[in-house]
TIVO-2410 file (N, C-alpha, C; in nm, 3 decimals):
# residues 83
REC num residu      c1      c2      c3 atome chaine
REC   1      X   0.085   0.239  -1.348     N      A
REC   1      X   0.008   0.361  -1.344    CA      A
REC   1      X   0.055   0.453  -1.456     C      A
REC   2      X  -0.017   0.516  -1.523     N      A
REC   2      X  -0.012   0.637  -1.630    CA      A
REC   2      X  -0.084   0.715  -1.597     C      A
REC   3      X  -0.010   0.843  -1.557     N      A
REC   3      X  -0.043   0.956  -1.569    CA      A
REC   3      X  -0.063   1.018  -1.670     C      A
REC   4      X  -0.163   1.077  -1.701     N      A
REC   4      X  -0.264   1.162  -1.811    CA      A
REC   4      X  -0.274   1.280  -1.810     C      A
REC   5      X  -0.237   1.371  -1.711     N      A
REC   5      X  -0.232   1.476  -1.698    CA      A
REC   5      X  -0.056   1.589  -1.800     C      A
REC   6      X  -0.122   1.669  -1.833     N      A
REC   6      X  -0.049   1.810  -1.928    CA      A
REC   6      X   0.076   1.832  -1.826     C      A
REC   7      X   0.204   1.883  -1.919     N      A
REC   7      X   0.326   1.866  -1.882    CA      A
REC   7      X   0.311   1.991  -1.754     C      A
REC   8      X   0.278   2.084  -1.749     N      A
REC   8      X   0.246   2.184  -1.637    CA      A
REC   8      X   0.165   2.138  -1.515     C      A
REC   9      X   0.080   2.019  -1.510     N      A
REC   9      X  -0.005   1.981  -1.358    CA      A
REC   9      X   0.116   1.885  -1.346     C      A
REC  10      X   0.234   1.806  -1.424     N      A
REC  10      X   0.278   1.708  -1.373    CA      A
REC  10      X   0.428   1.801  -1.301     C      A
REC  11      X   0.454   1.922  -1.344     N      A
REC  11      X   0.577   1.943  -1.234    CA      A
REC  11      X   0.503   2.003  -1.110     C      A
REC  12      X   0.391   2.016  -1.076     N      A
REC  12      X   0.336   2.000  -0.922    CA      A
REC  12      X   0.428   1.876  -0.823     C      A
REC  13      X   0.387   1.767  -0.903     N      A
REC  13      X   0.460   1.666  -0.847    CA      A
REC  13      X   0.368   1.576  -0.883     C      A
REC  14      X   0.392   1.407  -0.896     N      A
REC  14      X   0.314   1.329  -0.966    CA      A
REC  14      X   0.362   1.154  -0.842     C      A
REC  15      X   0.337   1.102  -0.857     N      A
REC  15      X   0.271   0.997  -0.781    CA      A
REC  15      X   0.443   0.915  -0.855     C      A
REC  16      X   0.545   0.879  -0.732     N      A
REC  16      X   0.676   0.818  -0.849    CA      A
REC  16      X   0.649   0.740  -0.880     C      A
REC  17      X   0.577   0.581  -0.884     N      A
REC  17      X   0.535   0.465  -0.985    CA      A
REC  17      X   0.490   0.523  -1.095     C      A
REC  18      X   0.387   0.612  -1.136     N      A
REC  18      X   0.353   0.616  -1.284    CA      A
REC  18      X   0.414   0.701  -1.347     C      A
REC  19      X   0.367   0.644  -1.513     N      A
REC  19      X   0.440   0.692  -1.591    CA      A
REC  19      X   0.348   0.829  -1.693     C      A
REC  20      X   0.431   0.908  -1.666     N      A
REC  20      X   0.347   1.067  -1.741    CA      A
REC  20      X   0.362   1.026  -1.900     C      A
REC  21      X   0.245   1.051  -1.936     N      A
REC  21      X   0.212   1.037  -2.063    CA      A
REC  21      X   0.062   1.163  -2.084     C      A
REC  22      X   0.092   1.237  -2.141     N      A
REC  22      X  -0.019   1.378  -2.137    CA      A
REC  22      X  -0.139   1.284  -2.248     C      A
REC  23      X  -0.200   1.295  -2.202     N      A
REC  23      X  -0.414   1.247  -2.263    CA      A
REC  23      X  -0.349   1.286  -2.414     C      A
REC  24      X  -0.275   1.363  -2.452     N      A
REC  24      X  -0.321   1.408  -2.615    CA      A
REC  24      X  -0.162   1.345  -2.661     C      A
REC  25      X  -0.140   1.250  -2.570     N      A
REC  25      X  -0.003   1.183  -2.630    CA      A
REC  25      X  -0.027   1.001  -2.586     C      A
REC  26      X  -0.162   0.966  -2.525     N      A
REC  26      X  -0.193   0.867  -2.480    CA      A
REC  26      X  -0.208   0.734  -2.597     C      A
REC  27      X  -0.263   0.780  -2.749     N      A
REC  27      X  -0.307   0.730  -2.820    CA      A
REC  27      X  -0.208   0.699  -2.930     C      A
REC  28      X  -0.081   0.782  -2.914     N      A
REC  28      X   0.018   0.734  -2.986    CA      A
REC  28      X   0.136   0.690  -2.889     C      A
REC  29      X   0.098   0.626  -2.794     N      A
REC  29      X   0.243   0.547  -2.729    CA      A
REC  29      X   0.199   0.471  -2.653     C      A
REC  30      X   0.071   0.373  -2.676     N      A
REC  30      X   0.036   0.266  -2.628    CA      A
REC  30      X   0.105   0.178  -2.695     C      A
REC  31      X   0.106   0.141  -2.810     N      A
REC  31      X   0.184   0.014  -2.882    CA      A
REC  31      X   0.239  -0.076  -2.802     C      A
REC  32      X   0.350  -0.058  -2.722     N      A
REC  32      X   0.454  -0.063  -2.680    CA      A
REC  32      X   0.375  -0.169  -2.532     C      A
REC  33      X   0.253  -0.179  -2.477     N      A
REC  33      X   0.169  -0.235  -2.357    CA      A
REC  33      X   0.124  -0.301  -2.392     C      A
REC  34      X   0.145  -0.404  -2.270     N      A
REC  34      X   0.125  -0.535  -2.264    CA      A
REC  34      X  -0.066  -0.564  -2.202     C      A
REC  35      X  -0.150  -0.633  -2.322     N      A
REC  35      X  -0.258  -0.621  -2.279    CA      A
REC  35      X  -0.306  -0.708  -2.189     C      A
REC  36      X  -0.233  -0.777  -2.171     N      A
REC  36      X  -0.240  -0.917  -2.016    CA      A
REC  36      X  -0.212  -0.850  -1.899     C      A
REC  37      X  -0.151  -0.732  -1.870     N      A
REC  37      X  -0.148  -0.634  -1.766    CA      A
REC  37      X  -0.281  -0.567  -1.768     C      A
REC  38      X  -0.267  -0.532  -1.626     N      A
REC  38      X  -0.396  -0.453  -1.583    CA      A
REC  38      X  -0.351  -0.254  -1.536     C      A
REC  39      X  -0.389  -0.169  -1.636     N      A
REC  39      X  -0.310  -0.091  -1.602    CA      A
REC  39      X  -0.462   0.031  -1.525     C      A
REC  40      X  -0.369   0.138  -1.401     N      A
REC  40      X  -0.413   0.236  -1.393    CA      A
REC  40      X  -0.408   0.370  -1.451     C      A
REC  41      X  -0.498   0.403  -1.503     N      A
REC  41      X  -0.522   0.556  -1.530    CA      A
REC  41      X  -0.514   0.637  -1.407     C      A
REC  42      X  -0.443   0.777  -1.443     N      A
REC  42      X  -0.489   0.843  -1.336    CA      A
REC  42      X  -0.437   1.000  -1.396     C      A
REC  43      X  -0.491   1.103  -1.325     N      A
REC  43      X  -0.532   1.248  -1.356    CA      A
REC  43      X  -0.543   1.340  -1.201     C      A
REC  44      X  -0.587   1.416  -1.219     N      A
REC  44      X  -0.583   1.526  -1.050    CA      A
REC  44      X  -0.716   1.483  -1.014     C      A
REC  45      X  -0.860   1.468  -1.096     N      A
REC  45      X  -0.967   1.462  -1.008    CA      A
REC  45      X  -1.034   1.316  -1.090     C      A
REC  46      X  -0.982   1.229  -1.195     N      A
REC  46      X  -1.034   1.125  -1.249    CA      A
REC  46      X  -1.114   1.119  -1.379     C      A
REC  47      X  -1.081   1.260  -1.427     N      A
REC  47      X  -1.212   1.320  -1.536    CA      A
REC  47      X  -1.124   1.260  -1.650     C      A
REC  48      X  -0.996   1.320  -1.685     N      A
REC  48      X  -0.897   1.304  -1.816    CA      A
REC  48      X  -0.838   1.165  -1.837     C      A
REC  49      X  -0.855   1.048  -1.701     N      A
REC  49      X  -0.824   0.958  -1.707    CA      A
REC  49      X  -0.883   0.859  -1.740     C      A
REC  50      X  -1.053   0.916  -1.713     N      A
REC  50      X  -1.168   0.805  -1.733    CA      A
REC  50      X  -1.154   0.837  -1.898     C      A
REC  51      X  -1.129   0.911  -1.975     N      A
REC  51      X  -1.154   0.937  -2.110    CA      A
REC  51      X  -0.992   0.856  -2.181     C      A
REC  52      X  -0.898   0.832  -2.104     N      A
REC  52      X  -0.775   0.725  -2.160    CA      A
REC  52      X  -0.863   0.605  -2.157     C      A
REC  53      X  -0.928   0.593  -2.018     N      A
REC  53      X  -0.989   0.479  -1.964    CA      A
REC  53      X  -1.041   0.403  -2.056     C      A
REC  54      X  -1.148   0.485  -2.138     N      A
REC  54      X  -1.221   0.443  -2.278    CA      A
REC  54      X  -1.195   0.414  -2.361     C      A
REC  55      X  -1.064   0.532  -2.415     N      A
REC  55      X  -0.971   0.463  -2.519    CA      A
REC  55      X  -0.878   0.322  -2.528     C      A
REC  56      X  -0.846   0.285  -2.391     N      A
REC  56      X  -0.803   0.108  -2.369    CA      A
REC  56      X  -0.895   0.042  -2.369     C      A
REC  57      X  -0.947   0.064  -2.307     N      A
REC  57      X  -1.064  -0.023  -2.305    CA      A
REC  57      X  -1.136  -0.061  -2.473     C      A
REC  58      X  -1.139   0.001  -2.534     N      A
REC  58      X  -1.191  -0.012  -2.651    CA      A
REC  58      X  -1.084  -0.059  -2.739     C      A
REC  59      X  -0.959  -0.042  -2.720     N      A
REC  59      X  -0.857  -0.070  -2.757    CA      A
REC  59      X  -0.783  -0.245  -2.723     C      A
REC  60      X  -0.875  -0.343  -2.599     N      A
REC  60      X  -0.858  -0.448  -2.526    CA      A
REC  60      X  -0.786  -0.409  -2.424     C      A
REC  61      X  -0.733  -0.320  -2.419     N      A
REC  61      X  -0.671  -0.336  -2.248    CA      A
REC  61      X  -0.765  -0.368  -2.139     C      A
REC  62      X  -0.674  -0.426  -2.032     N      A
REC  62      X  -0.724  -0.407  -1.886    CA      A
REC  62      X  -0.704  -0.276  -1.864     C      A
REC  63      X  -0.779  -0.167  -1.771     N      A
REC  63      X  -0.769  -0.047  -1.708    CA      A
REC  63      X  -0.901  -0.013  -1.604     C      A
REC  64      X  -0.827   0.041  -1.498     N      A
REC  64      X  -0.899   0.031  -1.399    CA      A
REC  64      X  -0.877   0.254  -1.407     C      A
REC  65      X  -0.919   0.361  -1.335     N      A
REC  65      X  -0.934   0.452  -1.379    CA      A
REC  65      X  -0.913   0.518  -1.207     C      A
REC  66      X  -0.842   0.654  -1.163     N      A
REC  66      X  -0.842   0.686  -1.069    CA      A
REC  66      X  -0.795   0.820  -1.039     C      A
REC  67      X  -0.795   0.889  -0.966     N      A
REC  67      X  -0.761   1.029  -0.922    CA      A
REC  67      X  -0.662   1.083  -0.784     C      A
REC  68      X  -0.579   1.148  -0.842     N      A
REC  68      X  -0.467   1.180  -0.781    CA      A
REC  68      X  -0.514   1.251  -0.601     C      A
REC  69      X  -0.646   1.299  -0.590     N      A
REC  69      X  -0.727   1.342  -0.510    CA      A
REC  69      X  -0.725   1.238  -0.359     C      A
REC  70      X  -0.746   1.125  -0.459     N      A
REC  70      X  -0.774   0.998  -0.344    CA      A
REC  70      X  -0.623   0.952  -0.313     C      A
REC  71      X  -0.507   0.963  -0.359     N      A
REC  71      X  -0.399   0.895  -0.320    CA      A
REC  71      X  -0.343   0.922  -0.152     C      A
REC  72      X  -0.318   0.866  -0.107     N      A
REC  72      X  -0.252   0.900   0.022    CA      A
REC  72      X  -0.101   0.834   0.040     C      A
REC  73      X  -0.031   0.863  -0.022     N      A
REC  73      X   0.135   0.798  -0.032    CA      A
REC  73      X   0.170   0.903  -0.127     C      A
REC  74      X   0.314   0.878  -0.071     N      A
REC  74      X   0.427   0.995  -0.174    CA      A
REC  74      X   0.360   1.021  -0.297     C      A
REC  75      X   0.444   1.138  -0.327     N      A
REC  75      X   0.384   1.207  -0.449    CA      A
REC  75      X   0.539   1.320  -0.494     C      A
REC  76      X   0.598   1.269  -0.625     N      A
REC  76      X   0.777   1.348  -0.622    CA      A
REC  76      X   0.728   1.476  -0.648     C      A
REC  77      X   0.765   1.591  -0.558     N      A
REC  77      X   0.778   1.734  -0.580    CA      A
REC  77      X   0.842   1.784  -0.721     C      A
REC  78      X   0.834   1.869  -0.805     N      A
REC  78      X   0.910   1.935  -0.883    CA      A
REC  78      X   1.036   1.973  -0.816     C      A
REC  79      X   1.091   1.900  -0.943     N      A
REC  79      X   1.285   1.875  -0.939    CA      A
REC  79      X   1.323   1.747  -0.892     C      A
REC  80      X   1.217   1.665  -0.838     N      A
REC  80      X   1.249   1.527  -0.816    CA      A
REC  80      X   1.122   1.456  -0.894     C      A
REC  81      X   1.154   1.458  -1.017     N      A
REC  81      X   1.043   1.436  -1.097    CA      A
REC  81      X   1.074   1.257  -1.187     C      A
REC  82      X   1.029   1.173  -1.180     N      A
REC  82      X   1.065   1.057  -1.233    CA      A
REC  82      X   0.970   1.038  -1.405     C      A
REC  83      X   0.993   0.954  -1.478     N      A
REC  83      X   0.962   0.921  -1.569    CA      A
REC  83      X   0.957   0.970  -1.684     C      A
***
Protein backbone atom coordinates (compact mmCIF):
# COMPACT_ATOMS: atom_id res chain seq x y z
CA UNK A 1 0.00 0.00 0.00
CA UNK A 2 1.16 3.72 -0.76
CA UNK A 3 -0.14 6.34 0.68
CA UNK A 4 -0.57 9.53 -1.45
CA UNK A 5 -1.74 11.79 0.72
CA UNK A 6 0.39 15.51 1.93
CA UNK A 7 2.65 15.28 4.99
CA UNK A 8 -0.21 17.15 7.22
CA UNK A 9 -3.44 14.48 6.39
CA UNK A 10 -0.72 11.73 7.13
CA UNK A 11 0.01 12.79 10.95
CA UNK A 12 -3.91 12.28 11.46
CA UNK A 13 -2.80 8.81 11.40
CA UNK A 14 -2.35 6.53 8.31
CA UNK A 15 -3.18 2.83 7.80
CA UNK A 16 0.55 0.97 9.42
CA UNK A 17 1.19 -1.37 6.20
CA UNK A 18 1.54 1.52 3.75
CA UNK A 19 4.04 3.41 2.77
CA UNK A 20 3.57 7.53 2.75
CA UNK A 21 4.79 8.86 -0.26
CA UNK A 22 2.89 12.53 -0.90
CA UNK A 23 1.17 12.47 -4.89
CA UNK A 24 3.83 15.30 -5.75
CA UNK A 25 6.69 12.93 -4.59
CA UNK A 26 4.99 9.73 -6.25
CA UNK A 27 6.72 10.15 -9.65
CA UNK A 28 10.15 10.46 -8.44
CA UNK A 29 10.46 7.36 -6.10
CA UNK A 30 8.89 4.71 -8.03
CA UNK A 31 12.17 3.37 -9.59
CA UNK A 32 12.95 1.43 -6.83
CA UNK A 33 9.12 -1.11 -7.51
CA UNK A 34 8.82 -4.12 -8.45
CA UNK A 35 6.35 -4.29 -11.50
CA UNK A 36 5.36 -8.09 -10.97
CA UNK A 37 3.77 -6.79 -7.67
CA UNK A 38 0.40 -5.63 -7.51
CA UNK A 39 0.37 -2.45 -5.58
CA UNK A 40 -2.44 -0.31 -3.67
CA UNK A 41 -3.00 3.28 -3.95
CA UNK A 42 -4.65 4.95 -1.38
CA UNK A 43 -5.69 8.69 -0.15
CA UNK A 44 -8.66 9.90 2.50
CA UNK A 45 -11.57 9.68 -0.12
CA UNK A 46 -9.74 7.83 -3.41
CA UNK A 47 -9.54 11.07 -5.59
CA UNK A 48 -5.38 11.70 -5.21
CA UNK A 49 -4.84 8.05 -5.46
CA UNK A 50 -6.82 7.29 -8.58
CA UNK A 51 -4.51 10.08 -10.25
CA UNK A 52 -1.00 7.88 -8.84
CA UNK A 53 -3.31 5.14 -10.09
CA UNK A 54 -2.83 6.51 -13.73
CA UNK A 55 0.52 7.39 -13.42
CA UNK A 56 1.48 3.35 -12.80
CA UNK A 57 -0.54 2.27 -14.72
CA UNK A 58 0.81 4.05 -17.65
CA UNK A 59 4.04 3.53 -16.26
CA UNK A 60 3.31 -0.84 -16.39
CA UNK A 61 2.57 -1.31 -12.97
CA UNK A 62 -0.05 -3.45 -11.41
CA UNK A 63 -2.32 -0.96 -9.17
CA UNK A 64 -5.46 -1.43 -7.85
CA UNK A 65 -6.74 2.27 -6.26
CA UNK A 66 -8.62 2.87 -2.79
CA UNK A 67 -9.74 5.17 0.05
CA UNK A 68 -8.88 5.49 3.52
CA UNK A 69 -12.89 6.11 4.06
CA UNK A 70 -13.59 2.40 3.36
CA UNK A 71 -10.84 0.85 5.64
CA UNK A 72 -12.05 -0.80 8.75
CA UNK A 73 -8.70 -2.01 10.63
CA UNK A 74 -6.08 -0.05 12.55
CA UNK A 75 -5.01 3.10 11.45
CA UNK A 76 -1.34 4.55 13.64
CA UNK A 77 -2.43 7.81 15.47
CA UNK A 78 0.10 10.73 15.34
CA UNK A 79 3.30 9.92 17.30
CA UNK A 80 2.96 6.34 16.40
CA UNK A 81 3.53 7.04 12.91
CA UNK A 82 5.39 4.23 10.70
CA UNK A 83 7.16 4.63 7.39
Amino acid sequence: MIDVREHHKVETGKIPEAIHTPLGEILTRFNGLDKQKEYMMICRSGNRSSLASEWFIDKGFKVRNGGMMKWNSDINQKGNMEG
